[in-house]
C-alpha positions in Angstrom: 58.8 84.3 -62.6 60.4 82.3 -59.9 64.1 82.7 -61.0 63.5 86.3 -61.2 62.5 86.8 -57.5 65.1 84.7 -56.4 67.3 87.1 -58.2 66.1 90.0 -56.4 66.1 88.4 -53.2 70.2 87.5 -53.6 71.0 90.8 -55.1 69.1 92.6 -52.0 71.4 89.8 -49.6 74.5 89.9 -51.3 76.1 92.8 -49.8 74.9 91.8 -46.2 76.2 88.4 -46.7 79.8 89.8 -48.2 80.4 92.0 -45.1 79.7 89.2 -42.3 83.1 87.7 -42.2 83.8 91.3 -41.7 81.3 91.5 -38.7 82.5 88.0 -36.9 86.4 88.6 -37.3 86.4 92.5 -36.3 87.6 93.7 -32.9 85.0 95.9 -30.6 85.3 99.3 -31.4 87.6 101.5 -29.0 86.6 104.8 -27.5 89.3 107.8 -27.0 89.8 108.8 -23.4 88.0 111.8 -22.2 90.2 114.9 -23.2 90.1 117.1 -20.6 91.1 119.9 -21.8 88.3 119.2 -25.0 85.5 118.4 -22.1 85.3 119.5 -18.8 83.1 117.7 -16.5 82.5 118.5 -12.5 80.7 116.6 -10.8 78.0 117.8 -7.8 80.3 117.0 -5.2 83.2 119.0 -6.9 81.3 122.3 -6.5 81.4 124.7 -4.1 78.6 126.7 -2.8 79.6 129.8 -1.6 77.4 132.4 0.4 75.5 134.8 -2.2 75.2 137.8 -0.9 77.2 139.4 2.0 75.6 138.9 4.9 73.0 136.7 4.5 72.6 133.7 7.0 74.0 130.6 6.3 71.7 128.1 4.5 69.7 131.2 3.0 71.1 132.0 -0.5 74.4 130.5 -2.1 76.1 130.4 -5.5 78.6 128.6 -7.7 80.3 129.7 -10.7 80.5 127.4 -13.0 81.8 129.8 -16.3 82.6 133.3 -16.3 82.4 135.6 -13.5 78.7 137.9 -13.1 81.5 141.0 -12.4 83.5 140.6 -15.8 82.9 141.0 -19.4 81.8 138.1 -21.0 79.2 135.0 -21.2 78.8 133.7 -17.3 77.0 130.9 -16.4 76.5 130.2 -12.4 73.9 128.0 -10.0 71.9 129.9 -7.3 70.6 128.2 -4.1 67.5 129.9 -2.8 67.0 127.8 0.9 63.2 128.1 1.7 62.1 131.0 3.9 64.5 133.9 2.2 64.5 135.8 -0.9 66.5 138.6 -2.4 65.1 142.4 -2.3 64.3 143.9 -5.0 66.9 144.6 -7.3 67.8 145.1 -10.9 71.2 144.2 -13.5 72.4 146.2 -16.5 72.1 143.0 -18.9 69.4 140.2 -19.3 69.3 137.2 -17.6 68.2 133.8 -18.6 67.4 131.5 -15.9 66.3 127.8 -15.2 64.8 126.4 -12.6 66.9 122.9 -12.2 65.3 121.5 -8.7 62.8 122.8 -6.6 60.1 125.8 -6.9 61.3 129.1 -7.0 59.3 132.2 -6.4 59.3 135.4 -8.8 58.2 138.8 -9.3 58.1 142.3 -11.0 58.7 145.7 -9.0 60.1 147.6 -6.6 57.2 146.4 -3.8 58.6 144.0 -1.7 55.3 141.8 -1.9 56.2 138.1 -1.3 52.5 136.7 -1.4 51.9 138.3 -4.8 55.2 136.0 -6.4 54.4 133.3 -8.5 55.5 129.6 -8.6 58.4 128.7 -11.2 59.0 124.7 -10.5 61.8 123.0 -11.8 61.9 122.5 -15.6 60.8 126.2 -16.0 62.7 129.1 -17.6 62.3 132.7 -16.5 63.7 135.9 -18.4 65.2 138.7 -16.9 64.8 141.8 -18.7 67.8 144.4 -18.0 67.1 147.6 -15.9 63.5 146.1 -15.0 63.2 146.0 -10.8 62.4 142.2 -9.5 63.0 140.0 -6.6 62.9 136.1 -6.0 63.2 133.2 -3.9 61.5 130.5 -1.8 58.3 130.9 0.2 58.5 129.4 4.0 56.6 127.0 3.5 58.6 125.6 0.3 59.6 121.3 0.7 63.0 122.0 -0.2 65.4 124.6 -1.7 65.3 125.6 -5.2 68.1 125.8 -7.8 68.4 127.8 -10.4 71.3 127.8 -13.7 71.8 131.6 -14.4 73.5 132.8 -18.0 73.8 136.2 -19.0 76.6 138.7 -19.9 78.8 140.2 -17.8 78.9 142.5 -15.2 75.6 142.2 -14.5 75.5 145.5 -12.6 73.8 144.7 -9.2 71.8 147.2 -8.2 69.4 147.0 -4.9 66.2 149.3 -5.3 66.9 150.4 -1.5 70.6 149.6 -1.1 70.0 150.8 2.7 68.3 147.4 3.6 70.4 144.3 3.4 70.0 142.4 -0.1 68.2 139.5 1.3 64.8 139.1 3.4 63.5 136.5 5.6 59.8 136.0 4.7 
């Protein structure tokens, strides 16, 4: 019986055993370079926030695109910086939205009321869903720690529309 476990036991080594002088004389495995062109990378640093919506004060709302453009046809992807204390009016877009809350909490709600008590806490890690045509506003409560951030993908153009275009598209709550 013993001969025959012994047997096993080579057979099941063997092929381990054959590919070690393999192992110990190979070279360490080379990486390609980055390509580019095949994978873009930008780093926080690299992007520019840029004001979100004309008029608003500095450190209120901003942007940066990061693919696509929200006014062309097309996939579009873009960060949004809601600073606490502000958040947009109400307002709607011709297309979905999908959004993600990447740092921070960020405050949301249904309608055409301006009613920033009644908005409800979306902290980073969650994902809200736009629906297209459907009235809603967002932001950051006063009393918020820190600004939130939020990835935005949809298809292009988007449509803006404020529900009372004769107030600016931001409000200081």
């Amino acid at each position: 019986m013993e001969p025959l476990l012994s047997s096993r036991r080579e057979l099941l080594f063997a092929p381990l055993l054959a590919g070690l002088p393999l192992l110990l004389g190979a070279e360490a495995a080379k990486a390609d370079k980055i390509n580019p062109d095949w994978t873009i990378v930008r780093l926080p640093n690299e992007l520019k926030w840029q004001p979100a919506i004309p008029g608003a004060p500095p450190q209120s709302v901003e942007t940066v695109p990061l693919f696509g453009s929200t006014n062309a046809p097309g996939l579009y992807y873009v960060l949004i910086k809601w600073y606490p204390g502000y958040m947009s009016a109400p307002h709607t877009y011709v297309t979905d939205r999908l959004c993600v809350v990447v740092s921070g909490t960020w405050w949301v709600n249904s309608g055409a009321d301006f009613e920033p008590e009644n908005t409800v806490p979306a902290p980073a890690g969650s994902f809200v869903h736009r629906i297209a045509g459907t009235p809603h506003y967002d932001g950051v409560k006063a009393d918020g720690k820190e600004p939130a951030v939020i990835a935005l993908c949809g298809m292009g153009p988007v449509g803006l529309k404020w529900v009372d275009p004769t107030k600016p598209g931001w409000r200081k709550v």
